[in-house]
N, C-alpha and C positions, 0 to 999 in steps of 0.2 A: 387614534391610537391612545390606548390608555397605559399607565405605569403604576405600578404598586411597589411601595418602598413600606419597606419594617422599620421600625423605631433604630435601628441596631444601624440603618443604612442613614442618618442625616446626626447629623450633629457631634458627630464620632471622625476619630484619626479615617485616613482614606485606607482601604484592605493593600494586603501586598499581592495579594494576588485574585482577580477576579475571573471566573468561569464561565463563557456564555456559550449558552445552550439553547437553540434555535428547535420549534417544531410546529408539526403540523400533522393533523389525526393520528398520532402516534402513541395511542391508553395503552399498550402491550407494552411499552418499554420505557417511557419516560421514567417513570418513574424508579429504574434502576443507575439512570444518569446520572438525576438530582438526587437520590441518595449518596452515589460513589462521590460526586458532589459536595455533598457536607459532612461526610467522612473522613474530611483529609484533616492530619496530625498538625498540620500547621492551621493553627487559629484565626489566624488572619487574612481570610476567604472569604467572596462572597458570590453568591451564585443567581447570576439573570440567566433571566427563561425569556424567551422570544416567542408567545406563543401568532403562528404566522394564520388567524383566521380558522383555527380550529373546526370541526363541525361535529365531533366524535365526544368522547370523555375526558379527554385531557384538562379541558379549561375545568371542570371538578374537582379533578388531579392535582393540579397546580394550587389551587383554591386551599385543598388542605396541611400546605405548607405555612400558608399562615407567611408569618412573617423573617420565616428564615432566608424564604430566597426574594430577588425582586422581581418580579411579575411584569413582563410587558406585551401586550395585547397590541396588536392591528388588523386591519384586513389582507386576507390571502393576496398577496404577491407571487407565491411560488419560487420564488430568489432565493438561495439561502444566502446570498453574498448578499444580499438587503438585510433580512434579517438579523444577519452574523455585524454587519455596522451599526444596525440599532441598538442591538445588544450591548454592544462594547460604547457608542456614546451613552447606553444607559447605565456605564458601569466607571468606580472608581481606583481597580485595580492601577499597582503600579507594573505588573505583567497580566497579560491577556493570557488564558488558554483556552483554545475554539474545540467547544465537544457538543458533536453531533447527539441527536433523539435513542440512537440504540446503541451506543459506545459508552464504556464506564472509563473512569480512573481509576488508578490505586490507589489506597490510604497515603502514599506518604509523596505523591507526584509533585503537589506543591511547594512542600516542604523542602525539596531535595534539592528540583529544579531552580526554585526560588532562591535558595543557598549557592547553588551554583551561580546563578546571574552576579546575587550581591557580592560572590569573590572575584568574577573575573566579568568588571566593570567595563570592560574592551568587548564583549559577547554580546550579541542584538539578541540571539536566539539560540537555545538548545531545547534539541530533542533529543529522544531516549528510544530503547527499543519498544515492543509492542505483541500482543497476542490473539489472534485470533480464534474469534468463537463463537461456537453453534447454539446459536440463539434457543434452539429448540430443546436442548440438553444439558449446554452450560459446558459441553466438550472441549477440551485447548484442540482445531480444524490446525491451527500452522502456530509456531511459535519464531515471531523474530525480534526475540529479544537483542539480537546479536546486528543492529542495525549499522551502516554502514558507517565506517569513520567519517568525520569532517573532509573537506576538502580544501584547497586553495582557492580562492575568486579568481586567482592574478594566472592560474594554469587550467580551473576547470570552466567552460562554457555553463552548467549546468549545477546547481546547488544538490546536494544528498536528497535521495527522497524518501522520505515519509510522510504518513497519513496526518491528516491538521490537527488531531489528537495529541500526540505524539509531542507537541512544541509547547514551550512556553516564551512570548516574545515580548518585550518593551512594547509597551504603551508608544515612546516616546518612536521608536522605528516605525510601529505599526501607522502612526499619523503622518512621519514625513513620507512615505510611500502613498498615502492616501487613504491609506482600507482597502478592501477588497473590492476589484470590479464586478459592480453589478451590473453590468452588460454579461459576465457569464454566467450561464445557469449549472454549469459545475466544473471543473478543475479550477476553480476560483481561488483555491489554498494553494493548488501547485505555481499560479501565476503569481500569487502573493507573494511566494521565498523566493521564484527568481527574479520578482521588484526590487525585493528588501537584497538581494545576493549583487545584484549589479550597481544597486544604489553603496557598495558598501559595507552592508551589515556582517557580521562577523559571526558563523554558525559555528556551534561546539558540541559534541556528542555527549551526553550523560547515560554510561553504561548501564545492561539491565532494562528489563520490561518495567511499563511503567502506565500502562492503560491497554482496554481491549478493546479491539475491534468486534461489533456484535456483526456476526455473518445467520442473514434471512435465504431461505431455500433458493430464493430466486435473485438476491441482490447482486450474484455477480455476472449476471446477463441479461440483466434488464435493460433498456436504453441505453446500450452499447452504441447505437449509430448515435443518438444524439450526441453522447460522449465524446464518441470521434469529431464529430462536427466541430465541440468547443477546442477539443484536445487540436486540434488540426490550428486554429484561430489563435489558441495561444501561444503554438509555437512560433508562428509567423510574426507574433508581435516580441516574441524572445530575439526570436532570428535579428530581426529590425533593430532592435536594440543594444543585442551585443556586434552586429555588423561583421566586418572580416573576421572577426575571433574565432566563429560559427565554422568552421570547413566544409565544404560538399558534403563529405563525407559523413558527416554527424550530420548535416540536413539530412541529408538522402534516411540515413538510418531511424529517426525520431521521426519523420513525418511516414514515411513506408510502413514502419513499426506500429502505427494506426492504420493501418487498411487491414496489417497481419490479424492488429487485433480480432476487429469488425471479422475477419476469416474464421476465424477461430467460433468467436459468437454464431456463426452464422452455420456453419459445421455442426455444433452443438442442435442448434436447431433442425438440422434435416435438412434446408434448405443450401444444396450443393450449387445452383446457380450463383444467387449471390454471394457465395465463398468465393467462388472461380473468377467471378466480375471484381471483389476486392483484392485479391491475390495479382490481380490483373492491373487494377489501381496500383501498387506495391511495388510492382515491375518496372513499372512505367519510369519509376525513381529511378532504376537502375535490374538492366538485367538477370544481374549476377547476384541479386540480392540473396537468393536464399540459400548460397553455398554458406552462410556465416550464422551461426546456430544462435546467436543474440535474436537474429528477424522471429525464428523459430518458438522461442521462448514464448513473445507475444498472444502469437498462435494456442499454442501448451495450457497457458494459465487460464484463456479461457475455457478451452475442452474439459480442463481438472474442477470443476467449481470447488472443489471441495479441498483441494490442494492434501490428497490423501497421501498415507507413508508408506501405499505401495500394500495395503489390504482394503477390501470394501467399494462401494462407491469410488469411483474416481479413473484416474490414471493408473490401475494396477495391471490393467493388460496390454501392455505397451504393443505388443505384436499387433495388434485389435487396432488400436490407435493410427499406427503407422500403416497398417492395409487401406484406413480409410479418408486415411491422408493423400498417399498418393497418387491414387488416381484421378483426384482434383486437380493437385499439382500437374500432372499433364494435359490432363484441357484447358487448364490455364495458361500454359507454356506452350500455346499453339505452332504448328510451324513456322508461319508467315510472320510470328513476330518473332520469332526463337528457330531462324534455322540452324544453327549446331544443339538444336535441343537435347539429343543423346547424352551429349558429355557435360551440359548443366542439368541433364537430370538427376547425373550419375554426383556429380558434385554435391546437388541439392539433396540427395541421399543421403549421403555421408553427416552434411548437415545435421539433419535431422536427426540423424542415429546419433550424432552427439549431444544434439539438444535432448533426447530421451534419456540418455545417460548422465547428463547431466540433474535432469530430472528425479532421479532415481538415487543420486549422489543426495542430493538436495533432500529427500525424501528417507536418508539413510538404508536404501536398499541397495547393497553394497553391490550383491550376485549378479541384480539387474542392472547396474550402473556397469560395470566390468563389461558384464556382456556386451551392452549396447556401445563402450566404447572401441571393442572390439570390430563393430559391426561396421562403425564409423571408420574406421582405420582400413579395414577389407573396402569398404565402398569409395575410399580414398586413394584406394591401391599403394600404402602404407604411408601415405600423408594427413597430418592432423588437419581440420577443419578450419578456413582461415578466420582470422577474430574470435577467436576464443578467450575471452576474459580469465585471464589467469591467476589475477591474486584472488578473484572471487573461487577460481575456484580450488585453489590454496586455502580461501579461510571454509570453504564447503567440506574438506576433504579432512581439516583438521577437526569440524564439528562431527562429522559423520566416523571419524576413530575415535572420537571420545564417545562416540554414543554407544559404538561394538564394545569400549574397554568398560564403559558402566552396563549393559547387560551385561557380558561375561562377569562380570563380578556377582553383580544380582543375582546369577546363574547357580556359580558357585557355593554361594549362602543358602543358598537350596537345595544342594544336591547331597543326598543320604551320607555323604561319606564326609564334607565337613562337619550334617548336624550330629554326625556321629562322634567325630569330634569335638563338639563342643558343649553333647552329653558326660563324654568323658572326663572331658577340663572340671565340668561341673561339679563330677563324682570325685 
């Protein structure tokens, strides 16, 4: 392993905040990282690169930074939880933020988050919201700026989630935790915040977007089963950890809620067998699983790649969606393991019709959200769906009226009869 330090990196105060940035054959987009990178309004940054074994153009890439960023070279491990530890032992920041090879920051992410730590000295870690985008065009695909509030440790089993981008954490939390395990070969960030969340550490929200997620044609379906594998591994070593706090209930849902996913991926794919073999996994948690449109969800995000608002590619023909949904869901709810399958199918409809509407809420398409909850309420026989996350979909429903009151406005400013009045104002 080699290292490369710039004059600006030895002999100098240590940076308040350092960036590490982990890659591997990645010349399409590194180098929009490490620029967003050395972009930031706050001065006192410094940015390691982890190049993991390169074989592409990168290590060229890297080369003509020169001495702004540090440089550290090794051989392909494949680990980004090794990489992401080298990185940060090769780095002096008194906060860490972990940015992946095709994900940028904003100009002033450092700066703000940094600000925030040094006032409220009691905080291991805040994140902020976040946006995602199509690498191909540079299009905002989803905007969640509006990232979930903080939570309690002493009430919630599980830390807020957001992507590793997202965070800025103490150095000092980050080592009593240990780093990240490199035993997993990804959800390695999600097992970090509920190390640092059970160990203690104290999360706080910094409102507003504040780095993007770069979305590739194919990154949101690509080694989904491997996923689930770690995702499956990590929860069990959650579970273990927080011990009775954990309820059946929330096992059954978080580990279920990975088979759904794998269904969804698998759906996408064409491949109806293995959908109905995971849906079947799912079950196994608990029969009843899919009267509760949270299981649903799982499923949805990955059929939607593109997490559309309801025009184009995507989830925009919900009808479509739901026809080739169902019929899975019934071979997978075979007799012999589901004799009253009738009345959880009719359940697990209802479901589903609310997870579409909820979808479509989410998505600001108000018509189809109505409709679909309608759908859900008849397949209910006028009973709401049980487990419906309510404040979520309280803060859903307040984004999605502001979004109708700023087009009508927009609307308005355009239409003949005000610029007519505000030719006349003119006059």
């Amino acid at each position: 392993m080699t290292t490369a330090r710039g004059p600006n990196q030895t002999g100098q105060p240590a940076p308040k905040v350092s960036v590490i940035i982990p890659v591997y054959n990645d010349e399409a987009c590194i180098s929009r990282a490490v620029d967003s990178a050395l972009a930031q309004t706050l001065a006192s940054v410094e940015v390691v690169v982890v190049d993991d074994g390169s074989t592409d153009g990168t290590p060229e890439i890297l080369t003509r930074y020169g001495d702004r960023i540090v440089r550290v070279r090794q051989r392909n491990h494949g680990i980004v939880a090794k990489a992401r530890n080298v990185g940060v032992a090769a780095s002096r920041g008194q906060y860490l933020c972990l940015l992946d090879s095709d994900d940028t920051i904003m100009p002033k992410k450092a700066e703000l988050q940094s600000a925030f730590l040094d006032e409220h000295t009691d905080v291991g870690l805040c994140y902020s919201g976040w946006l995602d985008i199509d690498l191909n065009d540079g299009s905002v695909i989803s905007d969640f700026s509006h990232a979930r509030p903080e939570s309690d440790p002493a009430k919630e089993v599980f830390p807020p989630h957001f992507p590793v981008f997202a965070a800025l954490v103490r150095r000092d939390w980050f080592d009593l935790v240990g780093g990240l395990n490199e035993r997993f070969k990804c959800v390695e960030d999600s097992d970090l915040w509920r190390r640092l969340w059970v160990s203690g550490c104290k999360f706080a929200r910094v409102k507003g977007a504040m780095a993007c997620r770069g979305v590739r044609p194919d990154s949101k379906s690509k080694n989904v089963p491997r996923h689930s594998k770690y995702a499956i591994a990590a929860f069990r070593l959650h579970f273990a950890r927080v011990g009775a706090r954990a309820s059946r209930a929330l096992r059954v849902r978080k580990l279920a809620g990975v088979w759904m996913k794998q269904a969804g991926h698998y759906i996408n794919a064409g491949d109806t067998e293995l959908a109905k073999k995971a849906i079947r996994e799912a079950l196994r948690y608990d029969r009843r699983l899919l009267i509760q449109p949270v299981n649903w969800a799982q499923l949805l995000r990955q059929m939607d790649r593109r997490f559309t608002p309801g025009e184009g590619p995507g989830l925009c023909d919900y009808e479509a969606t739901r026809r080739q949904i169902v019929p899975i869901i019934r071979e997978a709810m075979d007799v012999e393991a589901h004799p009253n399958r009738e009345p959880l199918l009719r359940e697990a409809s209802a479901g589903l019709s609310y997870a579409l509407s909820q979808h479509a809420l989410f998505s600001g398409n108000i018509l189809q959200s109505v409709k679909w909850a309608w759908r859900a309420l008849v397949a209910g026989r006028g009973r709401p769906p049980s487990g419906i996350d309510w404040p979520l979909l309280r803060r859903a429903l307040g984004r999605a009226i502001l979004k109708i009151a700023s087009r009508a406005s927009r609307m308005l400013r355009r239409s003949p009869h005000s610029t007519g009045k505000s030719e006349a104002a003119r006059r």
